[in-house]
Structures are given as C-alpha cells and as structure tokens.
PDB file of N, CA, C and O in Angstrom:
ATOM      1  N   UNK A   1       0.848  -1.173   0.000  1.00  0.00           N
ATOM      2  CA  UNK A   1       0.000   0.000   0.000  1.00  0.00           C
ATOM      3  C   UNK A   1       0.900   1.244   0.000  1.00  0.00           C
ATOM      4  O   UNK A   1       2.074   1.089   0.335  1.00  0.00           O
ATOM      5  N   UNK A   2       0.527   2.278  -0.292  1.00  0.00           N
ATOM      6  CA  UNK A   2       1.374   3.588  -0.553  1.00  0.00           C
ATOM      7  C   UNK A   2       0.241   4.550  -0.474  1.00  0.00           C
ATOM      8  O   UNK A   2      -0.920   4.533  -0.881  1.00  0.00           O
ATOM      9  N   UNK A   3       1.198   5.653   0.391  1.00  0.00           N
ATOM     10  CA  UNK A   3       0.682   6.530   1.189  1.00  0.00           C
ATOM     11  C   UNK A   3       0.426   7.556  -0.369  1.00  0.00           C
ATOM     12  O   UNK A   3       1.092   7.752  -1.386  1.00  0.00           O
ATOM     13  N   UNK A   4      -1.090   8.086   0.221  1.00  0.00           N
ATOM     14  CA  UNK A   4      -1.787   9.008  -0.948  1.00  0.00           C
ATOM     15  C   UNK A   4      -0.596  10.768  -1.137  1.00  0.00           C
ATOM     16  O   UNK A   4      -0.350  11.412  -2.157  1.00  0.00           O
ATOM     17  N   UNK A   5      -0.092  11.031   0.464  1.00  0.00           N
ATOM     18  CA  UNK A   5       0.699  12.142   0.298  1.00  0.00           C
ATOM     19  C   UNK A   5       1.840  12.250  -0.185  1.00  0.00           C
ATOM     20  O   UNK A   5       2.248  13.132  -0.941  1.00  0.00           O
ATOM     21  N   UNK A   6       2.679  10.902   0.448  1.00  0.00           N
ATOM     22  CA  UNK A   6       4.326  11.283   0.156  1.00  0.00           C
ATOM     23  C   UNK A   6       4.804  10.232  -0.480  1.00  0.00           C
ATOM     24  O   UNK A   6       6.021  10.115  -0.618  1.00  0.00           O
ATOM     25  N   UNK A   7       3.742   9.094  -1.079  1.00  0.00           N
ATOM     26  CA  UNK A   7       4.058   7.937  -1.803  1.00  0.00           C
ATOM     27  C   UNK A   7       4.961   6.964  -1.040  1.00  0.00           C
ATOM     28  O   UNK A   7       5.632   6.078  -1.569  1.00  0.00           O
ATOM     29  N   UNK A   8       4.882   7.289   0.513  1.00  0.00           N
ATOM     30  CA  UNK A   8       5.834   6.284   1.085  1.00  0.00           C
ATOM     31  C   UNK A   8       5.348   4.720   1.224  1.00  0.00           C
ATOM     32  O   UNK A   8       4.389   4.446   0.501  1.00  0.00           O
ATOM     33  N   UNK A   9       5.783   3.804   1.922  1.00  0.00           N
ATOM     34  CA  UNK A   9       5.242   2.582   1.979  1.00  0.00           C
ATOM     35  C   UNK A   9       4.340   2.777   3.498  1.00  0.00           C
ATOM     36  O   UNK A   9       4.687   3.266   4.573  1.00  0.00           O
ATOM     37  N   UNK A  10       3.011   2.148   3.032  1.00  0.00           N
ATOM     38  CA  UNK A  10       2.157   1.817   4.830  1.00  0.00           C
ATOM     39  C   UNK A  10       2.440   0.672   5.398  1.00  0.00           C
ATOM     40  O   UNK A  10       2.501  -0.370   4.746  1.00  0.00           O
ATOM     41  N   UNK A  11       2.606   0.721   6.430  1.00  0.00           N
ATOM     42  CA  UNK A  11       2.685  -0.232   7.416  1.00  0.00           C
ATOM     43  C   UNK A  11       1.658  -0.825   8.571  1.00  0.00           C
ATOM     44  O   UNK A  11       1.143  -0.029   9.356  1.00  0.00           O
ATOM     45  N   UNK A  12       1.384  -2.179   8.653  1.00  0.00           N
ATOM     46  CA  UNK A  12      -0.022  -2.115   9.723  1.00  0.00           C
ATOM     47  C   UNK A  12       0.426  -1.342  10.994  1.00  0.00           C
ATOM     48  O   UNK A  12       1.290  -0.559  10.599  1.00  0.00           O
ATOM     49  N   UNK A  13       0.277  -1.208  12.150  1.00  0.00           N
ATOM     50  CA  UNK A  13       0.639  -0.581  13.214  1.00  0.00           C
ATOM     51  C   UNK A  13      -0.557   0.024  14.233  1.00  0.00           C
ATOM     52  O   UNK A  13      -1.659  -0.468  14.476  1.00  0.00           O
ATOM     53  N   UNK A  14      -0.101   0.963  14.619  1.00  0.00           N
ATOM     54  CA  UNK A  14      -1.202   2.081  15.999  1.00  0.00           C
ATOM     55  C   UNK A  14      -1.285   3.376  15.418  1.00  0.00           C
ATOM     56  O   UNK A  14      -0.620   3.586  14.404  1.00  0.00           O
ATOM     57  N   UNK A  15      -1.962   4.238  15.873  1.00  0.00           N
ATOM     58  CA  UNK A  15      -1.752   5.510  15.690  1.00  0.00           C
ATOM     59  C   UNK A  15      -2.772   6.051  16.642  1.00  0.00           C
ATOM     60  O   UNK A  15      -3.743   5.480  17.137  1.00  0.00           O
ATOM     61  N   UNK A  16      -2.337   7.289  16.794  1.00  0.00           N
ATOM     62  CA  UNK A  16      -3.490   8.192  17.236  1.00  0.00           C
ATOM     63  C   UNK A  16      -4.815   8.269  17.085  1.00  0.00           C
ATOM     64  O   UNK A  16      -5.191   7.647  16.092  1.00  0.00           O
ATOM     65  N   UNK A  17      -5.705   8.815  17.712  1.00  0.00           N
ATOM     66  CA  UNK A  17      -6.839   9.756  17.089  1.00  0.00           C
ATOM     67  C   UNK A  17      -7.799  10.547  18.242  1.00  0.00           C
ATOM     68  O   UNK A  17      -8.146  10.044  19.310  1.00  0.00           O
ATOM     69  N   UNK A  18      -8.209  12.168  17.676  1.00  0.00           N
ATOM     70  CA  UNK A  18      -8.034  12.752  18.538  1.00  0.00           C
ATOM     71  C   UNK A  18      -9.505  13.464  17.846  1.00  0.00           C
ATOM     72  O   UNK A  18      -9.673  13.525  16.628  1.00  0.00           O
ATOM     73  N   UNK A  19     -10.424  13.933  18.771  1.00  0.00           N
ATOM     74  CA  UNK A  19     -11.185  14.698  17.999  1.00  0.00           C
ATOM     75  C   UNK A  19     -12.032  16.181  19.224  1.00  0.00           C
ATOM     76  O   UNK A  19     -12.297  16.388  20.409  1.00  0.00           O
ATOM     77  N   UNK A  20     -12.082  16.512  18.535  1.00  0.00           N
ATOM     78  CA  UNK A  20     -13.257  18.044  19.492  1.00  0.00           C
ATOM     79  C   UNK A  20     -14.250  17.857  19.224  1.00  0.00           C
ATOM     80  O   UNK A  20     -14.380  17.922  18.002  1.00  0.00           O
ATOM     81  N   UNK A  21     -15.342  17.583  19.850  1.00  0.00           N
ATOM     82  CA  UNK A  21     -16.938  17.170  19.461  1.00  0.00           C
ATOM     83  C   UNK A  21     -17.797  17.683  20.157  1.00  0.00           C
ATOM     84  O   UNK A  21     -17.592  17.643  21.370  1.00  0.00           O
ATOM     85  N   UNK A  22     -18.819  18.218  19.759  1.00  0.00           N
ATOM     86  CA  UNK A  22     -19.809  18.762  20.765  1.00  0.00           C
ATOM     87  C   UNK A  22     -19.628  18.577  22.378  1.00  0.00           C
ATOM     88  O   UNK A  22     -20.094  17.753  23.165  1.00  0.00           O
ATOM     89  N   UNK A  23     -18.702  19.762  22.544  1.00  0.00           N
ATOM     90  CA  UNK A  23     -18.743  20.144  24.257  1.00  0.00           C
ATOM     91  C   UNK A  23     -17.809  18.967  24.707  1.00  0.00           C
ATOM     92  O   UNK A  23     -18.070  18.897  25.908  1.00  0.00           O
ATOM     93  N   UNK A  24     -16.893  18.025  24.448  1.00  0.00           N
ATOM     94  CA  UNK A  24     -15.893  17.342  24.753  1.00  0.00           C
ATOM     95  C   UNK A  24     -14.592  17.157  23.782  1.00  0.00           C
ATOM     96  O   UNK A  24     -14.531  17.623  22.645  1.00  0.00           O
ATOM     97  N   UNK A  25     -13.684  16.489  24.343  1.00  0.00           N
ATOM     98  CA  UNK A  25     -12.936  15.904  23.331  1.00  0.00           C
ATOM     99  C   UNK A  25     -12.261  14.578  23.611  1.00  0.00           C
ATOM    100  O   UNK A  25     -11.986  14.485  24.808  1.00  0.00           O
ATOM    101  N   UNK A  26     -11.915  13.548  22.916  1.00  0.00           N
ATOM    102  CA  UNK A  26     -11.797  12.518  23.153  1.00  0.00           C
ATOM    103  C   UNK A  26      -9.843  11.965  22.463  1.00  0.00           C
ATOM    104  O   UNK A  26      -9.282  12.587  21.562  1.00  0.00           O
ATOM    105  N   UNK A  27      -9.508  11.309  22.849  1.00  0.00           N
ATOM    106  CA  UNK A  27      -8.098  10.961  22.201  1.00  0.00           C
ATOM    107  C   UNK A  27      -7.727   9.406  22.610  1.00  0.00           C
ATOM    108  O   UNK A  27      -7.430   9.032  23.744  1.00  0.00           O
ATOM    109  N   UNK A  28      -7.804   8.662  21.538  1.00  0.00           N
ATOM    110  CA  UNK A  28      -7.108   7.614  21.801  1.00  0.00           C
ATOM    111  C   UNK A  28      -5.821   7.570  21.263  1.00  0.00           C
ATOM    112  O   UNK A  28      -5.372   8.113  20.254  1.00  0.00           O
ATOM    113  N   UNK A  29      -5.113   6.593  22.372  1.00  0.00           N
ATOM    114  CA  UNK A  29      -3.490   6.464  21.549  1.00  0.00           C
ATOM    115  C   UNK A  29      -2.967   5.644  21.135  1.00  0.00           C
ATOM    116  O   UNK A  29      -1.739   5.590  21.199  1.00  0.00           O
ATOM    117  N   UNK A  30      -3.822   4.545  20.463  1.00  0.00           N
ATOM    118  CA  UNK A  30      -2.876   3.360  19.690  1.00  0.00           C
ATOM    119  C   UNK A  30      -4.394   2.770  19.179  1.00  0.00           C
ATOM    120  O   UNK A  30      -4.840   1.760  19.724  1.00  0.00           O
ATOM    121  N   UNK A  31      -5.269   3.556  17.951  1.00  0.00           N
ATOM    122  CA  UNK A  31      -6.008   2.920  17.226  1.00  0.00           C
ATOM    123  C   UNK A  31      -5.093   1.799  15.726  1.00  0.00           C
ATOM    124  O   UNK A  31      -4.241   2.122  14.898  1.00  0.00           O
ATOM    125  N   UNK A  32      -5.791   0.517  15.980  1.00  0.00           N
ATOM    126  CA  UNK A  32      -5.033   0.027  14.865  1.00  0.00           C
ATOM    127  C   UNK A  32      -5.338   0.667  13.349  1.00  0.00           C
ATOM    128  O   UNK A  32      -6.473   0.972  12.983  1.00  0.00           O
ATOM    129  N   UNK A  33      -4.197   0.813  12.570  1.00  0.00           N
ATOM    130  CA  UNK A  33      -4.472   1.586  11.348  1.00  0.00           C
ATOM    131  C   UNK A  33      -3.050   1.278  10.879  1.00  0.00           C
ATOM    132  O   UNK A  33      -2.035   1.016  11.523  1.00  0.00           O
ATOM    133  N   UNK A  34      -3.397   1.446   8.870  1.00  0.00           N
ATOM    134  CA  UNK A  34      -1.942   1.675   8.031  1.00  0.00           C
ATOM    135  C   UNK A  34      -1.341   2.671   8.445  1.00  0.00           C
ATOM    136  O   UNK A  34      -2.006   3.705   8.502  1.00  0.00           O
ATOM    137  N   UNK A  35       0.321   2.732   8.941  1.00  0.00           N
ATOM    138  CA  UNK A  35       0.848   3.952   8.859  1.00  0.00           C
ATOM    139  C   UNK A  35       2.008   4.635   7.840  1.00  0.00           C
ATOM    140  O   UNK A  35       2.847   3.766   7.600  1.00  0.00           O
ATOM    141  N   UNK A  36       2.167   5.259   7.505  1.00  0.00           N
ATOM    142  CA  UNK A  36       3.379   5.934   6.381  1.00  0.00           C
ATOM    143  C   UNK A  36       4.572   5.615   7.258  1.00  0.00           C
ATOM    144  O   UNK A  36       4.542   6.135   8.373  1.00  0.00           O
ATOM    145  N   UNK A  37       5.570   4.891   6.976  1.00  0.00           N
ATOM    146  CA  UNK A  37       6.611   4.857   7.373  1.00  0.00           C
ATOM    147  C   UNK A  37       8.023   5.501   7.179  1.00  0.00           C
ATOM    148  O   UNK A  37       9.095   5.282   7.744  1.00  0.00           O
ATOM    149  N   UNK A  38       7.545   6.643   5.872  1.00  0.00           N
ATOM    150  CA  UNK A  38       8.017   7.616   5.683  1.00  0.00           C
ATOM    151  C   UNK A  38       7.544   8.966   6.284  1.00  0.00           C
ATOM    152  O   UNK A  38       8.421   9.676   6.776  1.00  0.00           O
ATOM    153  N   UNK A  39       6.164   9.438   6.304  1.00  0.00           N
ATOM    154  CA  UNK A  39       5.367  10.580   6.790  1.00  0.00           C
ATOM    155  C   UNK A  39       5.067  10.468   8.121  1.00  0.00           C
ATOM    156  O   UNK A  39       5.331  11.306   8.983  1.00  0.00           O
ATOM    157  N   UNK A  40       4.393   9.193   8.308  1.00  0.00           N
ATOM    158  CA  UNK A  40       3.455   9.035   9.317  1.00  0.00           C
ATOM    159  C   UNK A  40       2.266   9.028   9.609  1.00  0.00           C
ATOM    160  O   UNK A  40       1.748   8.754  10.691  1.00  0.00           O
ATOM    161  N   UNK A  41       1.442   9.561   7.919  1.00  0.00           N
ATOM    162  CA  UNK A  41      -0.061   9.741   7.814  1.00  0.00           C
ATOM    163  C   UNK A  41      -0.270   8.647   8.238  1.00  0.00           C
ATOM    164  O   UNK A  41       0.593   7.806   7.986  1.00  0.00           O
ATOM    165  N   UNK A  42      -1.682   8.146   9.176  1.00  0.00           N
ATOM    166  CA  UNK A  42      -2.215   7.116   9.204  1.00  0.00           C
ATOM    167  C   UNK A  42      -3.387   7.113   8.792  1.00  0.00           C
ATOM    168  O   UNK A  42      -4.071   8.137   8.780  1.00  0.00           O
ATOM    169  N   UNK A  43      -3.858   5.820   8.338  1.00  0.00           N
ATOM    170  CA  UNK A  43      -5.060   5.491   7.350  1.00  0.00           C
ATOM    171  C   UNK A  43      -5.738   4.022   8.338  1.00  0.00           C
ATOM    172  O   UNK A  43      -5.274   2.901   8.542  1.00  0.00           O
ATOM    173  N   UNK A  44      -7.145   4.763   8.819  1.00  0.00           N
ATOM    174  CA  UNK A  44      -8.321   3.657   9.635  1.00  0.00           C
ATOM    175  C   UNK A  44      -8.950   2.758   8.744  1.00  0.00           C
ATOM    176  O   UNK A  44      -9.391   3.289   7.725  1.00  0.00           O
ATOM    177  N   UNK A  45      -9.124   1.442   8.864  1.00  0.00           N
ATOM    178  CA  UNK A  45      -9.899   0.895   7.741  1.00  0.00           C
ATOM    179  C   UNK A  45     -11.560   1.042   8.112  1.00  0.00           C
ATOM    180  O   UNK A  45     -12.002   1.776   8.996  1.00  0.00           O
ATOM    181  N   UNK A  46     -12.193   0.354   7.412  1.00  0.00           N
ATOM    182  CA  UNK A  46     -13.479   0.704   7.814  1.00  0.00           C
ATOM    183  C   UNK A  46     -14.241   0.028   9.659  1.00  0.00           C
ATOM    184  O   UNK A  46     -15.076   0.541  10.404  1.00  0.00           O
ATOM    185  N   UNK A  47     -13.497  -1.184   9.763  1.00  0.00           N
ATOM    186  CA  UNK A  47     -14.141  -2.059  10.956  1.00  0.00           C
ATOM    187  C   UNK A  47     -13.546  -0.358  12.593  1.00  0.00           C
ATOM    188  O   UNK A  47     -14.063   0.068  13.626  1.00  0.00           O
ATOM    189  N   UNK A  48     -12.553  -0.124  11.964  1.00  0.00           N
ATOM    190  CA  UNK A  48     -12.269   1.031  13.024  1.00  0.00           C
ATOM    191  C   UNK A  48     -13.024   2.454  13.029  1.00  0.00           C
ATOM    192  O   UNK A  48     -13.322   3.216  13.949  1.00  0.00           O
ATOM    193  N   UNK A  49     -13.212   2.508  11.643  1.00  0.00           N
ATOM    194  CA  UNK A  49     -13.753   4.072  12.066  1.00  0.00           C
ATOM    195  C   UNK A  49     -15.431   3.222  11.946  1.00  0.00           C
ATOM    196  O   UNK A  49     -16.187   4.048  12.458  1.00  0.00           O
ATOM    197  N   UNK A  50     -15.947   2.482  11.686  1.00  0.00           N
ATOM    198  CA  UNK A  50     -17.112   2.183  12.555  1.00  0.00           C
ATOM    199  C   UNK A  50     -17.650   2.129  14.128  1.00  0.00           C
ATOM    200  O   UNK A  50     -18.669   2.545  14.681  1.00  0.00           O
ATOM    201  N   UNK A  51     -16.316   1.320  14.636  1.00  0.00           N
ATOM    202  CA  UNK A  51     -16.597   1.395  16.218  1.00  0.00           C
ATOM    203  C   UNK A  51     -15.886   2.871  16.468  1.00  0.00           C
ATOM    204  O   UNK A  51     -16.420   3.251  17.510  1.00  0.00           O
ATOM    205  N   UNK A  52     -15.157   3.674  16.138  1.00  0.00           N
ATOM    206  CA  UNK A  52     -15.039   4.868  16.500  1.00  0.00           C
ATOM    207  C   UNK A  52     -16.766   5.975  15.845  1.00  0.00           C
ATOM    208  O   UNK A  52     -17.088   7.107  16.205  1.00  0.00           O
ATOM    209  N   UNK A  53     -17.220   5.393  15.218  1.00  0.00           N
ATOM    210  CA  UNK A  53     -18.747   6.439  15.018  1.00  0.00           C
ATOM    211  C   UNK A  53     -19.416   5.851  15.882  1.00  0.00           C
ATOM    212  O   UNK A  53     -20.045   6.783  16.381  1.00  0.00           O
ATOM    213  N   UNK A  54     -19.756   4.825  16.475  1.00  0.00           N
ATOM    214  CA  UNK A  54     -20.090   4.382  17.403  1.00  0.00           C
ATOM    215  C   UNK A  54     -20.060   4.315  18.776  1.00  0.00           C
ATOM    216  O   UNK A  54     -20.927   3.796  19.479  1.00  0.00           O
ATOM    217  N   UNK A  55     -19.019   4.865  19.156  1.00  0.00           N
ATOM    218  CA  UNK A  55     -18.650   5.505  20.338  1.00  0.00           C
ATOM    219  C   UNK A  55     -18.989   6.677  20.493  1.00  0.00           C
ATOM    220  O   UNK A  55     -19.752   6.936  21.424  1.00  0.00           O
ATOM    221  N   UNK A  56     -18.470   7.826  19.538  1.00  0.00           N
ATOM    222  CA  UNK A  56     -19.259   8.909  18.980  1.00  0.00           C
ATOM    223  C   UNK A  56     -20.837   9.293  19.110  1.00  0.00           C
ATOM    224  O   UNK A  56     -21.453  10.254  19.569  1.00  0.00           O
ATOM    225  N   UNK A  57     -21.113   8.323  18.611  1.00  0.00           N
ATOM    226  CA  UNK A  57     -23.114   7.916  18.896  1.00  0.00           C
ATOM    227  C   UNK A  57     -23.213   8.298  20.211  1.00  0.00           C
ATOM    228  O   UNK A  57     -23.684   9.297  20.754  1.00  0.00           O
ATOM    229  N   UNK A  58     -22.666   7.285  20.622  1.00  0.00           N
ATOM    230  CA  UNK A  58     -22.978   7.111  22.164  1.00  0.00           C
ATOM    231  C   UNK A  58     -22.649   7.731  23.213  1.00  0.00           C
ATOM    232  O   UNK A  58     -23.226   7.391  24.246  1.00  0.00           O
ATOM    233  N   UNK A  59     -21.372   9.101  23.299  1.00  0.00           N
ATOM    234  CA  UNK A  59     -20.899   9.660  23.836  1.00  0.00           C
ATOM    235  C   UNK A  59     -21.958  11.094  23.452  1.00  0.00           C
ATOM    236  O   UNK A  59     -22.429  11.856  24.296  1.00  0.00           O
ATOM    237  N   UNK A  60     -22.157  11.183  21.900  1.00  0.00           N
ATOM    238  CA  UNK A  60     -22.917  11.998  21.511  1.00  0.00           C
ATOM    239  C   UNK A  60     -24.520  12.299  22.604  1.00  0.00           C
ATOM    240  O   UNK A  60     -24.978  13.369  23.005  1.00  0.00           O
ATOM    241  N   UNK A  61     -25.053  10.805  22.824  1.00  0.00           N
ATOM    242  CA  UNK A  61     -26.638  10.796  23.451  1.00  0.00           C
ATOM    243  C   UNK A  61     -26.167  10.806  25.074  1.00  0.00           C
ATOM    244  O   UNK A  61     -27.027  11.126  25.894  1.00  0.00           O
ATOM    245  N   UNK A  62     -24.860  10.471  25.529  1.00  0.00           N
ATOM    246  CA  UNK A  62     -24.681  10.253  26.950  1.00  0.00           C
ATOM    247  C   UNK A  62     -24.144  12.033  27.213  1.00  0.00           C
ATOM    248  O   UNK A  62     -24.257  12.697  28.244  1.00  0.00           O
ATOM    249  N   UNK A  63     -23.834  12.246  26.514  1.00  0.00           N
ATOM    250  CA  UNK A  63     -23.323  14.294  26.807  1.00  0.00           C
ATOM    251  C   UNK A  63     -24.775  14.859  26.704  1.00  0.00           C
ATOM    252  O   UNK A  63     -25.124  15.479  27.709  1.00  0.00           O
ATOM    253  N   UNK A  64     -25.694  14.773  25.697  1.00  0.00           N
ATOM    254  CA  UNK A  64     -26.838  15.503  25.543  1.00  0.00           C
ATOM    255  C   UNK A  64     -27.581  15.314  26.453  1.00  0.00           C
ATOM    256  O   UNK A  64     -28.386  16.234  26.598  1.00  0.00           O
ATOM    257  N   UNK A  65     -27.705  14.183  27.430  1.00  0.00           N
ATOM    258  CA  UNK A  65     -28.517  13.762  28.384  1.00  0.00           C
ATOM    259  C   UNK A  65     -28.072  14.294  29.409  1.00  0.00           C
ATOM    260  O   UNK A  65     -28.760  14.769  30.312  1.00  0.00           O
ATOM    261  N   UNK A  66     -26.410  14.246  29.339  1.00  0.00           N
ATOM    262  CA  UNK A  66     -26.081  14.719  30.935  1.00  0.00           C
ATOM    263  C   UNK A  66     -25.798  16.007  30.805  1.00  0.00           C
ATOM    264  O   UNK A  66     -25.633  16.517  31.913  1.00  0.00           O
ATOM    265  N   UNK A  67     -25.670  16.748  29.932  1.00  0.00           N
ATOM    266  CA  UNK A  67     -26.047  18.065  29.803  1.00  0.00           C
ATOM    267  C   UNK A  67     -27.725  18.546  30.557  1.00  0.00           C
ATOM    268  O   UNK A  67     -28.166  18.975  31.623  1.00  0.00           O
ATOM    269  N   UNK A  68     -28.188  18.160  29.274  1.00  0.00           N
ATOM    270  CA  UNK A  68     -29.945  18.790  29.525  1.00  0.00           C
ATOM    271  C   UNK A  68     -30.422  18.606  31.017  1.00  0.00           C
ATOM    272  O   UNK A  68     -31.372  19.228  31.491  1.00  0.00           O
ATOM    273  N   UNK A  69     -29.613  17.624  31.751  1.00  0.00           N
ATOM    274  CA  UNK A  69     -30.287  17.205  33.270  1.00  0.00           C
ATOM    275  C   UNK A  69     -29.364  18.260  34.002  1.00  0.00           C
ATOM    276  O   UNK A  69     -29.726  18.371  35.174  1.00  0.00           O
ATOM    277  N   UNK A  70     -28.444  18.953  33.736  1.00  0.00           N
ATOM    278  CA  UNK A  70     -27.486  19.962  34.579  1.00  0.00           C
ATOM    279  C   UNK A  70     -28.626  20.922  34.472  1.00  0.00           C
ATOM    280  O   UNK A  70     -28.556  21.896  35.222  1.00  0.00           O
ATOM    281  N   UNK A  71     -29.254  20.869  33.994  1.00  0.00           N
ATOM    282  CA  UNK A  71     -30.130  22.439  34.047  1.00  0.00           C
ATOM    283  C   UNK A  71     -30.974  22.721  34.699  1.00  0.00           C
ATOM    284  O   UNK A  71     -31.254  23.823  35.169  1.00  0.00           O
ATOM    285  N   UNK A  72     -31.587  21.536  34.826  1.00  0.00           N
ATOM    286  CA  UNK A  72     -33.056  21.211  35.375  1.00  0.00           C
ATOM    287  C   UNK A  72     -32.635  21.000  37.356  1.00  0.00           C
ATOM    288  O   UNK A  72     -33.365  20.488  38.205  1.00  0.00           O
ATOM    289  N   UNK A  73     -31.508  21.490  37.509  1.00  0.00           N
ATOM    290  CA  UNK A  73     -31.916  21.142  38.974  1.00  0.00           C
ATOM    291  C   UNK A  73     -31.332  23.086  39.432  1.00  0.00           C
ATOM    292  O   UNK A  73     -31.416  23.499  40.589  1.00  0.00           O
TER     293      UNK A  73
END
C-alpha cells in the first residue's frame, strides 16, 4: 500500500486519534491503522472508524442527556 501524500510505503501498526466534538474531546493512543513509514499519515480501515462512530453515537446521546439534566436542577 502507498501513502496518498508522500508515496511512502504503509505499514499495519497504531496511531493516534483525537477529535473536538460537541462540548468534549476525546483521544485515543494506539487505534489500529496503516501507517506511512516515511510521513506518518495514518489510514483507519473501515471495521475502526465504525466502532469509532459508534462511540461517537454514544458519547454523543450520553453528553446531551447529561447536559440537559445539569439544568433542570
């Protein structure tokens, strides 16, 4: 496989991932993913960034809930 930026070779491995999302932010540090072993871009396949939207989901309805109930008291 070869990296879309610097044409280096990917490698399976870990990487990061880090995001700002409605009123939190979240960071994991060793999602499995291809990495550039020249750059370092890393590339999620699909089974990962599924359970990462999925967490998302769910962090998404568990913040909106525990938000909206901070108000009400």
């Amino acid at each position: 496989m070869e990296c879309i930026y610097c044409k280096g070779q990917m490698e399976k491995g870990t990487a990061p991932f880090s995001i700002e999302r409605k009123g939190y932010h979240i960071h994991w540090d060793a999602i499995t993913a291809w990495v550039c072993t020249q750059c370092g871009e890393p590339y999620f396949e699909a089974p990962e960034v599924d359970k990462i939207q999925r967490v998302l989901s769910v962090l998404d309805r568990e913040s909106a809930a525990l938000t909206s109930t901070a108000g009400d008291r």
